[in-house]
PLY file of the C-alpha trace (Angstrom):
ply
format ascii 1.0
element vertex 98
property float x
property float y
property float z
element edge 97
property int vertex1
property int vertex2
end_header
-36.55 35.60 22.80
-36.65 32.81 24.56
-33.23 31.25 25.45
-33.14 27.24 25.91
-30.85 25.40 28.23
-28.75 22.28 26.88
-29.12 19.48 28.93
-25.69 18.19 30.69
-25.51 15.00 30.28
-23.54 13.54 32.81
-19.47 12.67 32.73
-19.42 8.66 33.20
-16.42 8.70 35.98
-13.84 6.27 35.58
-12.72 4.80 38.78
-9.46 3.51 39.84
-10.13 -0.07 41.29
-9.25 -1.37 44.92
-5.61 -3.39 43.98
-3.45 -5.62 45.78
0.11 -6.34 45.19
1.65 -9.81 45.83
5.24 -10.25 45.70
5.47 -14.20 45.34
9.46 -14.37 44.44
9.50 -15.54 40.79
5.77 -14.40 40.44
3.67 -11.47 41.27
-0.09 -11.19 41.60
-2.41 -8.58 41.24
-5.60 -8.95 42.52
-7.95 -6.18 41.36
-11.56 -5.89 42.93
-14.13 -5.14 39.65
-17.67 -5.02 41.03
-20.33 -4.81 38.19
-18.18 -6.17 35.89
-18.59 -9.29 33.41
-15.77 -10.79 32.39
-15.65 -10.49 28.50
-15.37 -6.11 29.17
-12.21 -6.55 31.02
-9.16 -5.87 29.26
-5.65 -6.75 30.20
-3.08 -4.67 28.56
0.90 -5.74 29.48
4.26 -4.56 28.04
7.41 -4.99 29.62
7.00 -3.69 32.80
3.44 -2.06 32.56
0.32 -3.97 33.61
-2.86 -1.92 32.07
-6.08 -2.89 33.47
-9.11 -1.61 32.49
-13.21 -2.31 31.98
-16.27 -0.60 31.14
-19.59 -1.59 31.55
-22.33 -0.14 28.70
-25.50 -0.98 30.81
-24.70 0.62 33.91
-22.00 3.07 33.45
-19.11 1.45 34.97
-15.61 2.54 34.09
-12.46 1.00 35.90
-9.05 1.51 34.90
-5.43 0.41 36.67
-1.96 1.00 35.77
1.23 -0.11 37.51
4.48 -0.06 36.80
6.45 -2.72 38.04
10.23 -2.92 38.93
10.99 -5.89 36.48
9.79 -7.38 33.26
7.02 -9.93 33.56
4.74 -11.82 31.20
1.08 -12.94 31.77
1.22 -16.69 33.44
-2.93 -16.88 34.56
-5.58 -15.08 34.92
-8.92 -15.55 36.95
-12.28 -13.84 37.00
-14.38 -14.49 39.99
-17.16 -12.95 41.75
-15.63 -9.28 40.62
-12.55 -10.06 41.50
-9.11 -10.36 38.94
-6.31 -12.31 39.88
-3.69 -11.92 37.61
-0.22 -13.99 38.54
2.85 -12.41 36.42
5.78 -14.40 35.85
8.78 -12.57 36.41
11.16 -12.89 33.09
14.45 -10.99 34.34
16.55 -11.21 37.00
13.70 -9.52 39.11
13.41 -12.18 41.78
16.99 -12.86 42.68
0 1
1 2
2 3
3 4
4 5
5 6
6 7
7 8
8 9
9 10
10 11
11 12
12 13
13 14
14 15
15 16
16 17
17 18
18 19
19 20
20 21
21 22
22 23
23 24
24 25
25 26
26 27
27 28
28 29
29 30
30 31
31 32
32 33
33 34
34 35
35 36
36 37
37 38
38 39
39 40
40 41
41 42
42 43
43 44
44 45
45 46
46 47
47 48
48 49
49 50
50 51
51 52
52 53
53 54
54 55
55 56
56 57
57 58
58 59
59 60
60 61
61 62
62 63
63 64
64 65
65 66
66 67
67 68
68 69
69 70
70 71
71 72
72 73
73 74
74 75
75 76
76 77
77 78
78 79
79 80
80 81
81 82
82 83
83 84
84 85
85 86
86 87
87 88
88 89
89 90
90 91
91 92
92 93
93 94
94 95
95 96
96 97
């Protein structure tokens, strides 16, 4: 009898991305490093006070993902998407800032 093997296939890791924090009184940034990464596989997921971000890339296996949970309501004022980095500025929509 011979006995076969299954081939692992290997787990595609997801990665928590490099994030900075920028507390800009009525507006916060977050500025998210995505290496790899085109723009149209990067989703932006926000309610109330959670900022989701996360992007996977078919071709070569990237997976980032991002949550934070912020102090304060916001709502999405920009975004930019330049040379793998995410800028995201957040306006503040409650007394958060004060």
């Amino acid at each position: 009898m011979v006995l076969q093997r299954k081939k692992e296939i290997p787990s595609k890791k997801i990665v928590e991305p490099v994030t900075n924090l920028l507390d800009e009184g009525k507006y916060f940034r977050v500025i998210t490093e995505l290496p790899g990464i085109s723009e149209e596989k990067i989703r932006i997921d926000l309610e109330k006070t959670v900022l989701a971000i996360s992007a996977t890339e078919a071709e070569s296996g990237k997976k980032y993902k991002k949550m934070i949970e912020l102090p304060f309501e916001v709502r999405l004022d920009k975004k930019k998407f330049q040379n793998g980095i995410l800028d995201i500025t957040l306006e503040k929509t409650n007394s958060g800032y004060e």
